[in-house]
C-alpha positions in Angstrom: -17.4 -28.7 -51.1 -15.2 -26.0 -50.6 -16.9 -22.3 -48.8 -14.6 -19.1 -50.2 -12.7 -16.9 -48.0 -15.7 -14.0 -48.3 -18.4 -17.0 -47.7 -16.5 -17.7 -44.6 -17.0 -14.1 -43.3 -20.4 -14.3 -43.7 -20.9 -17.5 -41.5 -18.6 -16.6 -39.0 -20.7 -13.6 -38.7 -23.8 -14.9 -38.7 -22.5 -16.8 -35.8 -20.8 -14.5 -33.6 -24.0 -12.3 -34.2 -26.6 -15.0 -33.0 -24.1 -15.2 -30.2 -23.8 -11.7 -29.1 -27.9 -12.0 -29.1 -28.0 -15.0 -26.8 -25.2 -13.5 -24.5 -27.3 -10.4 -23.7 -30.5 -12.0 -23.4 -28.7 -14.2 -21.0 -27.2 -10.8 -19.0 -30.6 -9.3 -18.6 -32.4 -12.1 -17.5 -29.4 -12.3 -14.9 -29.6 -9.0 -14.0 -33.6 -8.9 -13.8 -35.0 -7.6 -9.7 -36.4 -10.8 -9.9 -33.2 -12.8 -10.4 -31.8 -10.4 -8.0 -34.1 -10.6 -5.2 -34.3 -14.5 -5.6 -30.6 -14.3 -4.4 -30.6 -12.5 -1.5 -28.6 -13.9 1.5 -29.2 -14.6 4.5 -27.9 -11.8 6.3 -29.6 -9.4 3.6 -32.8 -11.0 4.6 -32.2 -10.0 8.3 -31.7 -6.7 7.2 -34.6 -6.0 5.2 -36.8 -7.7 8.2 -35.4 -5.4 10.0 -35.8 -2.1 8.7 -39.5 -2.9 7.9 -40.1 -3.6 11.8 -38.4 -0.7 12.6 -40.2 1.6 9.6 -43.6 0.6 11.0 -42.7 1.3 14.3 -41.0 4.9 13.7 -44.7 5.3 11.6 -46.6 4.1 14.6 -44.6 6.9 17.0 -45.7 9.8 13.9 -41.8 9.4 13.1 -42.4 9.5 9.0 -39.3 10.8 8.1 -37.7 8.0 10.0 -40.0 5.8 8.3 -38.8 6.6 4.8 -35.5 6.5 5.4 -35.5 2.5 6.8 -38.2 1.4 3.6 -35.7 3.2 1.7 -32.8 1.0 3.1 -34.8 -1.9 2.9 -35.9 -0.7 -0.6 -32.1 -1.0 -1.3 -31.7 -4.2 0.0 -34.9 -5.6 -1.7 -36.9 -3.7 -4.2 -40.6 -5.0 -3.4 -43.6 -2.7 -5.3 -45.0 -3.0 -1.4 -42.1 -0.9 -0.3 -42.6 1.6 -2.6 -46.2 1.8 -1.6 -45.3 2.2 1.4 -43.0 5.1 1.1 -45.9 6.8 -1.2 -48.3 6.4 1.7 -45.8 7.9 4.5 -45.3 10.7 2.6 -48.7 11.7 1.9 -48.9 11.6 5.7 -47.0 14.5 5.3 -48.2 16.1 2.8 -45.5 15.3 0.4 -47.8 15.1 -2.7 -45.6 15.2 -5.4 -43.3 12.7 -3.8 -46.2 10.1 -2.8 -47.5 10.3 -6.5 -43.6 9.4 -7.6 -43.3 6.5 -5.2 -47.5 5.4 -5.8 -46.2 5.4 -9.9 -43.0 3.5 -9.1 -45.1 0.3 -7.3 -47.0 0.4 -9.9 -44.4 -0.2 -12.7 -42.6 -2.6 -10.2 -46.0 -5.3 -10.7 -48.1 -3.8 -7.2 -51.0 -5.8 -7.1 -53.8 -6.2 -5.5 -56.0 -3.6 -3.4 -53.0 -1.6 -3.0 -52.4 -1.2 -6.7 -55.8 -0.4 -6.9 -55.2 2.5 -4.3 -51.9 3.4 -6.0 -53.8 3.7 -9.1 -57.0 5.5 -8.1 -54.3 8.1 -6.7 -52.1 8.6 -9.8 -55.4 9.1 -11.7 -56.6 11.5 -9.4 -53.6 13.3 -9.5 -54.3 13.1 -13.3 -57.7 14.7 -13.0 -56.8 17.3 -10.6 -53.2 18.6 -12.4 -52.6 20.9 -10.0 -50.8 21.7 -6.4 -53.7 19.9 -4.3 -53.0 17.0 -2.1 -54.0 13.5 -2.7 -56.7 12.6 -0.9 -55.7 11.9 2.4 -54.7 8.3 4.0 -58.2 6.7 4.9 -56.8 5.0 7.8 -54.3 6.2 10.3 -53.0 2.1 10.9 -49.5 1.5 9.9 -48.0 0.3 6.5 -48.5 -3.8 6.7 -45.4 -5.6 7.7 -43.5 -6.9 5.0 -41.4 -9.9 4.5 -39.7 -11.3 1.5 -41.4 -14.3 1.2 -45.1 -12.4 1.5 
């Protein structure tokens, strides 16, 4: 059995293609958060332990804008939904509605679970409802953002 030149174009292809399919499924599901945050050092563990202890203690002192800026580092370093959340929440501390709804729909789409996705959620949809300049409704507690760690 003998396969003509143009038959042999076909096959090759077919195969490269099926390759080139496999290859990028393969390169998302490397570069996934997931993946990503399933690698994280050592050292980059430290780091995002560290900025969360210091984020809840600037939050604890009233410092918020101190706050944001170390969940945001840590946020770098490990994107958690609880982070996000936790941004969202500092800044409607301070009023920042339209920044807190941003961060509440971010957690969301990162998997937030829990009661805190039901928070998140009953705040974008009041946001919804209202569609206008009015703040979220306020923080129900004035207790700090819960500690977070990689591993909870």
């Amino acid at each position: 059995m003998s396969i003509s030149p143009s038959e042999l174009d076909v096959y090759v292809a077919r195969i490269f293609s099926v390759w080139l399919v496999c290859a990028l499924g393969a390169l998302v599901i490397l570069c996934t958060p997931d993946v990503a945050q399933a690698q994280m050092t050592e050292e980059e563990t430290k780091q995002f332990t560290g900025y969360i202890s210091e984020a809840k203690g600037a939050f604890d002192e009233g410092d918020f804008e101190k706050a944001i800026s170390l969940l945001r580092q840590a946020n770098h370093i490990y994107v958690d939904p609880r982070v996000l959340f936790n941004i969202a929440r500092t800044y409607e501390k301070m009023d920042r509605c339209g920044q807190a709804l941003a961060y509440y729909k971010a957690a969301l789409r990162s998997g937030l679970d829990g009661s805190n996705a039901k928070a998140a959620e009953k705040e974008v949809k009041a946001a919804k409802n209202a569609r206008t300049s009015t703040p979220l409704a306020p923080v129900a507690s004035s207790s700090s953002p819960p500690l977070l760690t990689p591993s909870s």
